[in-house]
C-alpha positions, 0 to 999 in steps of 0.5 A, spaced: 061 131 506 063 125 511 065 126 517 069 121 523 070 121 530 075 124 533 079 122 539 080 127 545 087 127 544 088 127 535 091 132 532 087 136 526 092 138 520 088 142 515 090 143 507 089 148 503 091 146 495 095 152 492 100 151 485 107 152 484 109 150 476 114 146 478 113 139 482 120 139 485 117 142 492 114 137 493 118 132 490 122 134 495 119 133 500 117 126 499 125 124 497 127 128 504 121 124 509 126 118 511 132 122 512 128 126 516 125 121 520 132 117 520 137 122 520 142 117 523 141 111 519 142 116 512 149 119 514 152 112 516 149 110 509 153 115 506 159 113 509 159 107 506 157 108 500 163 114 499 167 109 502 166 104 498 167 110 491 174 111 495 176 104 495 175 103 488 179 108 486 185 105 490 185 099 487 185 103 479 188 110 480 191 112 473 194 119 471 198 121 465 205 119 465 207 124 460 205 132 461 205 134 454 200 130 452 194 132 458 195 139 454 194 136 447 189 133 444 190 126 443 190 125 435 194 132 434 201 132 430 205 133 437 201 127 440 201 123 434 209 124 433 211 124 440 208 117 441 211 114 434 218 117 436 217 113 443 216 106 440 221 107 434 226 112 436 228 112 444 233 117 447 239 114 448 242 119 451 240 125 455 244 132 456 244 135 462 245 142 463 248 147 467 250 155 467 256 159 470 255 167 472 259 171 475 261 179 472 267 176 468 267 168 468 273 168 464 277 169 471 282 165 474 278 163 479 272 162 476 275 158 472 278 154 477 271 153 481 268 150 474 273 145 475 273 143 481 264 143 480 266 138 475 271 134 478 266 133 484 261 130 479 266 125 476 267 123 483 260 122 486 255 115 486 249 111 486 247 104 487 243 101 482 238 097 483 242 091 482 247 094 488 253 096 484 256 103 485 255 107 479 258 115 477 258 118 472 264 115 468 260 108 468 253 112 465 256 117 461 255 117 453 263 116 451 266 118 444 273 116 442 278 121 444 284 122 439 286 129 444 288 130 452 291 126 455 291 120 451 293 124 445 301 122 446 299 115 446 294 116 440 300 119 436 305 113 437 299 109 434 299 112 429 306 113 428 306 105 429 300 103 425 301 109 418 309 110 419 310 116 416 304 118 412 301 124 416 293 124 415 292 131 419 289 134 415 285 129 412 279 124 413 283 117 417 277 113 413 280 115 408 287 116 408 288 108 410 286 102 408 279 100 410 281 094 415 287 097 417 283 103 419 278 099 423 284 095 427 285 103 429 278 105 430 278 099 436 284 101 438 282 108 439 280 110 447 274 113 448 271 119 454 265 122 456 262 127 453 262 133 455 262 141 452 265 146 456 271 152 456 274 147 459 276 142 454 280 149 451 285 145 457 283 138 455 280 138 462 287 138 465 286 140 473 294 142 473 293 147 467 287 149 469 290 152 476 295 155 473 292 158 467 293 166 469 287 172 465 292 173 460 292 166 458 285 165 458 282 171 454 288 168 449 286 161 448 278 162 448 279 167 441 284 162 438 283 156 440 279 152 434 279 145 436 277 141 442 283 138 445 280 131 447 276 130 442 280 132 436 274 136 432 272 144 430 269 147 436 268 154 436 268 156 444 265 162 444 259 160 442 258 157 449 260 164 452 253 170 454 254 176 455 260 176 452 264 183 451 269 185 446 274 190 445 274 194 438 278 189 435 273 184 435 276 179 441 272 177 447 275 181 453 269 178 458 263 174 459 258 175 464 255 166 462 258 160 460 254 153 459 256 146 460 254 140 457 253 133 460 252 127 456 249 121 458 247 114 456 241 110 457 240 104 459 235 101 455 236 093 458 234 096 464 229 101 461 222 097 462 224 095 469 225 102 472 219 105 469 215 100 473 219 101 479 216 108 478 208 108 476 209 103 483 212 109 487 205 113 485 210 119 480 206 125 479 205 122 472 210 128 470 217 124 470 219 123 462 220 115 462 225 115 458 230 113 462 233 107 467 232 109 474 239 109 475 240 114 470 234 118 474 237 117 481 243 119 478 240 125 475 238 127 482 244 127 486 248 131 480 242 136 483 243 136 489 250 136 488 250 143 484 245 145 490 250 144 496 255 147 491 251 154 490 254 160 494 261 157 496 264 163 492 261 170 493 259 172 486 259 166 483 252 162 481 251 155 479 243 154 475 242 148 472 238 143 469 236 136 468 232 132 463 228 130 468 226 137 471 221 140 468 216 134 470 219 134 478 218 141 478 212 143 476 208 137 478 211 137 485 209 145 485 202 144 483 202 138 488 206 141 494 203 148 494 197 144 496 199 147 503 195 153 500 190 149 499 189 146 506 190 153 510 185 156 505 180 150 508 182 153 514 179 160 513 174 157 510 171 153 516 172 158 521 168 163 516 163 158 515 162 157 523 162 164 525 156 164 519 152 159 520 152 158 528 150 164 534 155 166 539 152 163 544 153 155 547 148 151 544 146 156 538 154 155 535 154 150 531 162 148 530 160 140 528 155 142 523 160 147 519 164 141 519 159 135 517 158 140 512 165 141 510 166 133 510 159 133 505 164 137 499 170 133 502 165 125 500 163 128 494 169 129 491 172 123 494 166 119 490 168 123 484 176 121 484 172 115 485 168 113 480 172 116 474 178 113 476 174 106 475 171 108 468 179 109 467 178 117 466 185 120 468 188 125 473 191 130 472 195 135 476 190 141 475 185 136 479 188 137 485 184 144 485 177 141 485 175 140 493 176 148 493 171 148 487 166 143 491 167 147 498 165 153 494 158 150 491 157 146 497 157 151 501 153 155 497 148 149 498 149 149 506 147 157 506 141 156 502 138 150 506 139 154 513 137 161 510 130 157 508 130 154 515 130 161 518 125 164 512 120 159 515 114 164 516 112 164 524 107 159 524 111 154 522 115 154 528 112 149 532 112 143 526 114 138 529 122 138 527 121 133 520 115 137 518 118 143 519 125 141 516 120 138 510 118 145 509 125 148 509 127 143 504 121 145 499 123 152 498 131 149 498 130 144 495 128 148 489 134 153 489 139 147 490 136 143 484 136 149 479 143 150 481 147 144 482 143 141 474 145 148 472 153 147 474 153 140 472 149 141 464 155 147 464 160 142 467 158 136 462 158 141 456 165 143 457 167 134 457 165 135 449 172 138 449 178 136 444 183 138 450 185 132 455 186 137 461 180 140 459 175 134 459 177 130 465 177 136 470 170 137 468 167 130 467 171 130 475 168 136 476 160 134 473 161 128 476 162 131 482 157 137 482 151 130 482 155 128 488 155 133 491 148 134 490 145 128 494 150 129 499 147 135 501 140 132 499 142 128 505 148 127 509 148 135 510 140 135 511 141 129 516 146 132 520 142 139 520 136 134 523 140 132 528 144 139 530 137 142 530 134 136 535 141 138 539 138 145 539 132 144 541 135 138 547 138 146 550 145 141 547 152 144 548 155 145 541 161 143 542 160 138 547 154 135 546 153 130 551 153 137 556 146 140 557 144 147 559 138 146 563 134 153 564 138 156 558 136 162 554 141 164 548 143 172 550 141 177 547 147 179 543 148 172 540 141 173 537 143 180 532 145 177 525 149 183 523 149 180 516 142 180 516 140 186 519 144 190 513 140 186 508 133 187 512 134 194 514 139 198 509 139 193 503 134 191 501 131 198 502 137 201 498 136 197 493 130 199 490 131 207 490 131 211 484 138 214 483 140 208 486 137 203 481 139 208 475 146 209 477 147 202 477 145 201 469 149 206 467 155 203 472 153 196 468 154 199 461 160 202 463 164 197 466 161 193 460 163 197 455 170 197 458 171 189 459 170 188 452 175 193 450 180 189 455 177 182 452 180 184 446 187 185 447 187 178 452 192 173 447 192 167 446 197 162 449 200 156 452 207 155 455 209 150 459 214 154 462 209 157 466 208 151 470 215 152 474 214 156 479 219 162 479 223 161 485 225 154 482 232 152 480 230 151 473 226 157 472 232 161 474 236 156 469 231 158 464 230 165 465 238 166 464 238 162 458 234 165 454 236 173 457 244 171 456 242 166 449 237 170 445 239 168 439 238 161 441 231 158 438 227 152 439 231 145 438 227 141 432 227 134 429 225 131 423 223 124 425 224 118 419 221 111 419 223 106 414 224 110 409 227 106 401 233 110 403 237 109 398 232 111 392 229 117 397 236 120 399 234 126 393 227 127 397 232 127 403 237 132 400 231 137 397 228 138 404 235 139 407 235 145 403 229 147 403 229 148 411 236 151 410 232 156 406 226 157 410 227 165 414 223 161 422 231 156 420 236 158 424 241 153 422 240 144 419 245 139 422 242 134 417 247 127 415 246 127 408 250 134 407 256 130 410 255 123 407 254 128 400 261 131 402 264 125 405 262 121 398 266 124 394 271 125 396 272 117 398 269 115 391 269 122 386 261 121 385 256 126 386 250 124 390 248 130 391 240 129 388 241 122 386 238 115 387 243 110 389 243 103 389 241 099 395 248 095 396 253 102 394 248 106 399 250 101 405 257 100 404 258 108 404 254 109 409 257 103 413 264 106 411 262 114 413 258 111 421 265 111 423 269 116 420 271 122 422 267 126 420 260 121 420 261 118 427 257 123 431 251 122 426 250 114 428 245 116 434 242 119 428 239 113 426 236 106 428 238 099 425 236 092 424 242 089 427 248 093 431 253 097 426 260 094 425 267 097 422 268 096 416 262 093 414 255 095 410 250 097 414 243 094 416 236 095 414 235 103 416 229 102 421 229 110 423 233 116 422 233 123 424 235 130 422 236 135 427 235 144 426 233 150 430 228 155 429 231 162 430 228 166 437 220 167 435 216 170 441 209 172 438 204 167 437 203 167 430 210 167 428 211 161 432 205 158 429 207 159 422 214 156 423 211 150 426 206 150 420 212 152 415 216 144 417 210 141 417 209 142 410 216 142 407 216 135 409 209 133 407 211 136 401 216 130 399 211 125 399 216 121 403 214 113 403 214 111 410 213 116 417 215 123 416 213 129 422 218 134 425 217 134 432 220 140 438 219 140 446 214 147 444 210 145 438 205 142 444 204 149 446 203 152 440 199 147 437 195 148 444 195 155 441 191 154 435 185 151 438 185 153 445 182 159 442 177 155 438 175 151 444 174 156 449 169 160 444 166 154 442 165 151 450 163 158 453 157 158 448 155 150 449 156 152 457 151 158 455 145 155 452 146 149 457 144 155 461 139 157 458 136 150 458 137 148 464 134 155 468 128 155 463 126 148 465 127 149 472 126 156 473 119 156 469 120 162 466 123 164 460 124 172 461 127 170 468 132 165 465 134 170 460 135 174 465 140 170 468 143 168 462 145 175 461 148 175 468 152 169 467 155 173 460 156 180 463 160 176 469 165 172 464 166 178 460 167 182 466 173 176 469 176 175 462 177 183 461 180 182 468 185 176 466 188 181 460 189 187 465 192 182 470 197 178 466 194 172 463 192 170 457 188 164 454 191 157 456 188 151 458 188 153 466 184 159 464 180 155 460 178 151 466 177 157 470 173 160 465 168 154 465 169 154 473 166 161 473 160 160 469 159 154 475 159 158 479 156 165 478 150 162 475 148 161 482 148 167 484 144 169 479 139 163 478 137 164 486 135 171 486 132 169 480 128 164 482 126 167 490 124 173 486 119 169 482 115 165 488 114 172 492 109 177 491 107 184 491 109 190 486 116 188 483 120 194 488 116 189 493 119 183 491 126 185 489 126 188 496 123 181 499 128 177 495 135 180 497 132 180 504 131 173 504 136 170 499 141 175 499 146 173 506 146 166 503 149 168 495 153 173 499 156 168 504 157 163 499 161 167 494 165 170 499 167 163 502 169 162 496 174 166 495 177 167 502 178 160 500 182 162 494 185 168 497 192 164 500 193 162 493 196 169 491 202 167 495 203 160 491 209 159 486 204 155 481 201 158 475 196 154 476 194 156 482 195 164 482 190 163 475 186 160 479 185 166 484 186 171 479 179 169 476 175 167 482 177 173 485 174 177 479 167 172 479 166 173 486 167 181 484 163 181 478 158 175 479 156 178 486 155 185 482 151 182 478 147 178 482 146 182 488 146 188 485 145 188 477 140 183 477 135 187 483 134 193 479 134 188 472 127 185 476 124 192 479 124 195 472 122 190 468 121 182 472 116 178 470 110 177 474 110 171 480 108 165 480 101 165 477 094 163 482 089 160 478 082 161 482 075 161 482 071 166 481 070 168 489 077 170 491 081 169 498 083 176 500 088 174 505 095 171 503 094 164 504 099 164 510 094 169 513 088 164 513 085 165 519 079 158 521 074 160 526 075 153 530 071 150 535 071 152 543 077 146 545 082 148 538 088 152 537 091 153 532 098 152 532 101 152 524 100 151 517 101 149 510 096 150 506 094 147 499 090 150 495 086 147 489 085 150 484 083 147 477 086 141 479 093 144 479 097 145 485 101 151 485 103 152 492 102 147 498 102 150 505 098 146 512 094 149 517 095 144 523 090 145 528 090 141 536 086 140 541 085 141 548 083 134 551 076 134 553 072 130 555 067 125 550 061 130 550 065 136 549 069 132 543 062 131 541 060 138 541 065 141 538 067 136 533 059 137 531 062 145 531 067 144 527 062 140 523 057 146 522 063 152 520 065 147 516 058 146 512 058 154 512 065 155 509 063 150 504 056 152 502 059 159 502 062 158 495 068 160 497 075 159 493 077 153 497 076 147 499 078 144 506 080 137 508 081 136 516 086 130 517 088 127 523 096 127 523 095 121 530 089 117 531 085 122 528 078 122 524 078 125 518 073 130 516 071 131 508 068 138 507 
């Protein structure tokens, strides 16, 4: 034993060396020292750091340019076609859709207000970026137009250019020389192309005003032709709703559909696009198109908008190519009203929690640096991802929720720890004391935040785009969030505390209450007292324990019966909201044309057409033939027809030559009947009358599928084209593509993932908690917790209406994030106290409880506006947190209590010598020398040289003079050799903490 001298005024810090089976505590302790000592220093450091995150992320911010494939996984068939038909097959037109409802639209009137909606259409202009006025007229899709107005003038041309000869009933082509036939070909004026009832009348304003009820019902049931484009058309098939008298004639319609077409202008094409990823679009807009068709488009809405309500009984729904993504990436965005009200609530909430009523006790600016930790950790996040080229996508815009949901849950945890300190803690100086809080929190946050992000990081192994950048952004960000609550929040905690202790106002710090003493009703935790007194009591009782297994396995057993019935499915349709134009489009499209299905294309590359016209032939059929095909619209069915009757051969599964092959193309792209097919194909060099085509570098057919509505059924059919076109064996690209195989090939595997992310998600759990934890029975416990609780939400899912897509995923894998806190902190406080097993689960939800209970409830309130939203992505997010906060916290507060009071484990183990230490160390009681106090401890206890708890005594000293120092230093000496010498359990070290001397015992 040495002993050195000691100053009158040193202060004396006892240690006593006790293990814990993790190092983390004091890890911890040691990591958090400088901030709490330089709590200023370190905000201002992470300012900085996030700041610069932030400015990276300006200069790199990437999103998806096309909805579908954030849903798709990058090498699937959707994916791999879309991108093939982007670069090799471009829309060249677009259409534009609009549907007229009244009770009967076949009226006078109704008709008449369709006409005037088209005339204010044809009317209206834009300027493009050149500054020239452009409508409708000038942008349009035009065909020639051998009827209407121009009818008469066409007709002398003809007199003029055939005499007599009368091909009315003939092909043109093929009635007249070839050249003389193409003079007439160029001669021919051209029109916009529309579709509608009012081509009956050849669009005729002055007949149509004069058209009478009679009239109308008779010219829709034999009219056969189009009066300005002079080909078949049957008009009823643009009519819903439609009522017939018992003869079979239409006598009403509650519907009818207009058809705008219009043409791109692919010159302009790459100019635009960048205009628009300049303009920071959401990623949702279809690229394929000039931004003067897209401004175009816009005023066409506007313009049905304003006309909407001029009759009574009259409503106008419509839709533009550009719709779908305006509308739901401008509903996910702009419902971010939602999100900022719920942050509201969230702060208030969070203040009332962690301040007291009372001037200085509030802590207002806290709550606010706490809610700003979560805010610099996702902006970190969005950051770095965006620097490492992860994309954003529209579901993101979630995320800050998700990190104030955790974070806040950090937030609580670290003061909880902060009002547990034992009552001899009190004095510490404040870094000494923050130090000690932060043993104990430090532990919960760390098992938590590397639990969440394992389970995060598990689930960025997905195929799913959507799925894996939502959970690197979330994963990154969790370990952001970590560090900020580390040390941003733990730094403003120290400095709120030293305000505390400095009788500081709370909202105005610079105002200080001198003599001030807090009020007595400021000092009742309501919260904490229902945990204390009735809780943690309740708990624990018998019937109450029993009751709770059997409600557990009941409403178990319930859930996996509701989670087999969730279904499996994926439409993108419900990203519109439905109070949207275009839902409402939608919903009366598929209401008033049920048989209507899903439009397809079969996409060709460069093919040896003329040796693979038989495989071209052969698919035509076998699509035909197929029960998911409504109906084919394939060119090689009218060439076969077309051939022989300008050559007399049958070319109906031949091959051809490569020269007879181009001449009857060439020959059958102007004619009547093959003209429409020429947006059909792609050549080398532009299409010219009367001579032979170019190299086909691209080609399609076009079919329908009939109405399918459940899943499987639509995956077959998708499957069933696939096949009949990989089945040809075709020499060059061959793949059908529609609008909803995104969704059902989504369909396919949005399953197989889900399962397959859920139990990675499951065993990184396990993991995570085994080595943090330190205790296999206690993870295991937990996992069962996490698992009860997705069951439990999943089953709530199916009763609620949704079923599994890719934001049910996203969710799901959120839940597990989430409510694998609640657990993970019960169990763990669970293990460091001791006592019977009732005692410890008392004491555990005593002192964890209010914290897990504030922080899953914060989180919902946060959540809870969204159930207004119009957004599916929102709704869904509030349906399952509203089912984790119900069952997570079930199962963590109330479950998992009763689990651990049956059958927990033991705590952490004290190893000792043979002699024992009767008192807990907490209640070590030193016999000092006349002249010390005790003021706090933290006590170390060694024991086999492994260290499993720490805790100090701090023990001061009057100031006395130097013979009573000597004095009492030769005591304390003495009593010290006694306590050594007594073969106790523990060995004693004096430190002085100040100018003391040192004392080895």
């Amino acid at each position: 034993m040495s002993v050195k001298e000691m100053t009158p005024s040193s202060k004396l810090t006892a240690e006593l060396n006790f293990t814990y089976p993790m190092k983390i505590p004091e890890k911890f302790f040691i990591f958090v020292t400088p901030i709490l000592w330089h709590p200023g220093n370190v905000a201002a450091a992470c300012l900085f750091a996030d700041f610069v995150c932030c400015g990276l992320s300006e200069t790199t911010y990437r999103t998806w340019e096309r909805p579908d494939t954030f849903w798709q996984e990058w090498d699937s068939d959707y994916a791999v076609t879309i991108q093939w038909q982007r670069e090799n097959f471009p829309d060249d037109e677009r259409m534009e859709l609009a549907l007229f409802e009244a009770d009967n639209i076949l009226t006078p009137e109704y008709i008449r207000q369709i006409s005037r909606i088209r005339h204010a259409i044809r009317e209206f202009n834009i300027t493009d970026r050149w500054g020239r006025e452009r409508n409708q007229s000038s942008m349009c899709a035009s065909i020639p137009a051998l009827g209407g107005k121009d009818g008469e003038k066409i007709a002398k041309l003809r007199r003029s250019m055939f005499g007599n000869k009368d091909p009315e009933h003939s092909q043109w082509s093929l009635a007249f020389p070839l050249d003389v036939y193409c003079m007439f070909y160029n001669l021919m004026p051209t029109q916009c192309f529309e579709v509608s009832i009012l081509d009956i009348w050849g669009y005729d304003e002055t007949i149509i005003n004069q058209l009478t009820q009679e009239q109308i019902l008779n010219d829709i049931n034999t009219a056969t032709k189009s009066l300005v484009f002079d080909f078949p058309m049957n008009y009823t098939k643009f009519l819903g709703g439609v009522s017939r008298n018992s003869t079979g004639h239409v006598v009403g319609a509650k519907v009818t559909m207009y058809q705008w077409f219009m043409k791109v202008n692919r010159t302009d094409l790459d100019v635009s696009v960048d205009i628009m990823h300049d303009e920071k679009s959401t990623g949702m807009e279809d690229g394929q198109a000039d931004k003067a068709l897209l401004d175009w488009e816009s005023e066409w809405i506007n313009v049905l908008e304003s006309l909407q309500g001029n009759i009574p009984g009259f409503g106008i729904f419509y839709s533009a190519v550009r719709s779908y993504g305006e509308v739901s990436g401008s509903t996910i965005l702009g419902d971010v009203w939602y999100l900022i009200i719920g942050d509201f609530i969230f702060i208030f909430y969070v203040q009332v929690v962690m301040g007291k009523f009372n001037l200085v006790e509030s802590r207002g600016f806290l709550s606010c640096m706490g809610i700003l930790s979560t805010v610099l950790a996702c902006s970190a996040s969005f950051g770095l991802c965006q620097v490492v080229g992860i994309m954003y996508g529209p579901v993101h815009s979630i995320l800050p929720l998700i990190m104030l949901g955790l974070g806040v849950d950090d937030m609580f945890v670290i003061m909880q720890s902060m009002r547990n300190l034992p009552p001899e803690d009190a004095d510490l100086p404040l870094p000494q004391r923050m130090g000690s809080a932060m043993r104990h929190a430090g532990v919960a946050i760390t098992v938590t935040s590397l639990t969440d992000f394992a389970a995060f990081a598990i689930g960025a192994s997905t195929v799913l785009p959507a799925l894996r950048s939502f959970c690197i952004y979330s994963a990154v960000g969790i370990l952001f969030l970590y560090m900020m609550q580390s040390t941003f929040f733990v730094a403003w905690f120290t400095l709120d505390q030293k305000r505390i202790l400095d009788h500081r106002n709370g909202s105005f710090p610079c105002i200080k209450h001198r003599n001030w003493t807090p009020n007595e009703c400021s000092q009742r935790d309501l919260q904490q007292m229902f945990f204390d007194k009735i809780y943690s009591k309740f708990i624990v009782k018998d019937p109450v324990r029993v009751c709770v297994i059997l409600a557990t396995i009941a409403m178990t057993a319930v859930s996996i019966w509701g989670v087999w019935s969730l279904r499996i499915e994926f439409n993108l349709v419900w990203f519109i909201p439905q109070s949207s134009y275009l839902f409402q489009f939608l919903t009366r499209a598929l209401n008033y044309f049920p048989e209507a299905g899903e439009m397809g294309t079969v996409y060709f590359g460069n093919l040896s057409y003329a040796e693979e016209l038989p495989k071209l032939g052969r698919l035509t059929d076998n699509l035909n033939a197929n029960p998911y095909v409504l109906g084919v619209d394939s060119w090689y069915d009218h060439l076969h027809a077309y051939t022989y009757q300008d050559t007399g051969i049958d070319i109906k599964g031949k091959e051809l030559k490569e020269d007879f092959f181009n001449n009857i193309m060439g020959k059958f792209l102007f004619s009547e009947i093959g003209s429409r097919f020429k947006v059909f194909f792609h050549f080398a060099e532009p299409l010219i009358c009367g001579e032979p085509i170019s190299k086909i570098l691209s080609s399609s057919i076009e079919y329908q599928h009939k109405r399918l509505d459940e899943s499987a059924d639509q995956q077959r059919a998708m499957d069933d084209i696939k096949q009949l076109v990989r089945d040809e064996e075709f020499s060059a690209f061959a793949a059908p593509l529609a609008m909803m195989y995104s969704s059902y090939e989504t369909d396919r595997i949005i399953g197989v993932e889900l399962y397959r992310n859920l139990g990675l998600a499951m065993l990184a759990v396990l993991i995570m908690t085994m080595l943090l934890i330190a205790n296999v029975i206690t993870s295991f416990y937990v996992l069962i917790c996490v698992t009860l609780t997705v069951v439990n939400v999943m089953a709530l899912m199916a009763w609620w209406g949704l079923t599994i897509d890719i934001v049910s995923c996203i969710n799901i894998v959120l839940c597990i994030g989430l409510c694998v806190d609640y657990s993970a902190h019960i169990g763990l406080h669970f293990m460091t106290v001791q006592g019977t097993r009732k005692e410890r689960v008392s004491r555990t939800v005593r002192e964890i409880g209010p914290p897990v209970f504030n922080g899953a409830l914060s989180t919902v309130l946060a959540f809870i506006v969204l159930a207004r939203s119009d957004s599916h992505v929102f709704v869904s997010f509030f349906k399952i947190f509203f089912g984790v906060f119900i069952y997570g916290v079930y199962h963590g507060l109330v479950f998992l209590p009763v689990l651990l009071s049956y059958i927990g484990p033991n705590a952490y183990s004290f190893k000792s010598h043979p002699t024992k230490i009767d008192a807990p160390p907490a209640d070590i009681l030193l016999d000092l020398p006349q002249g010390y106090e005790r003021r706090n401890s933290i006590v170390d206890i060694k024991a086999d040289d492994h260290i499993e708890e720490r805790r100090i005594f701090r023990i001061e000293r009057d100031h006395v003079s130097s013979s009573e120092s000597s004095s009492s230093n030769n005591s304390l000496h003495n009593r010290s050799s006694q306590s050594s010498s007594s073969g106790g359990r523990s060995s004693l070290q004096f430190v002085d903490d100040t100018d003391c001397d040192e004392i080895t015992l």
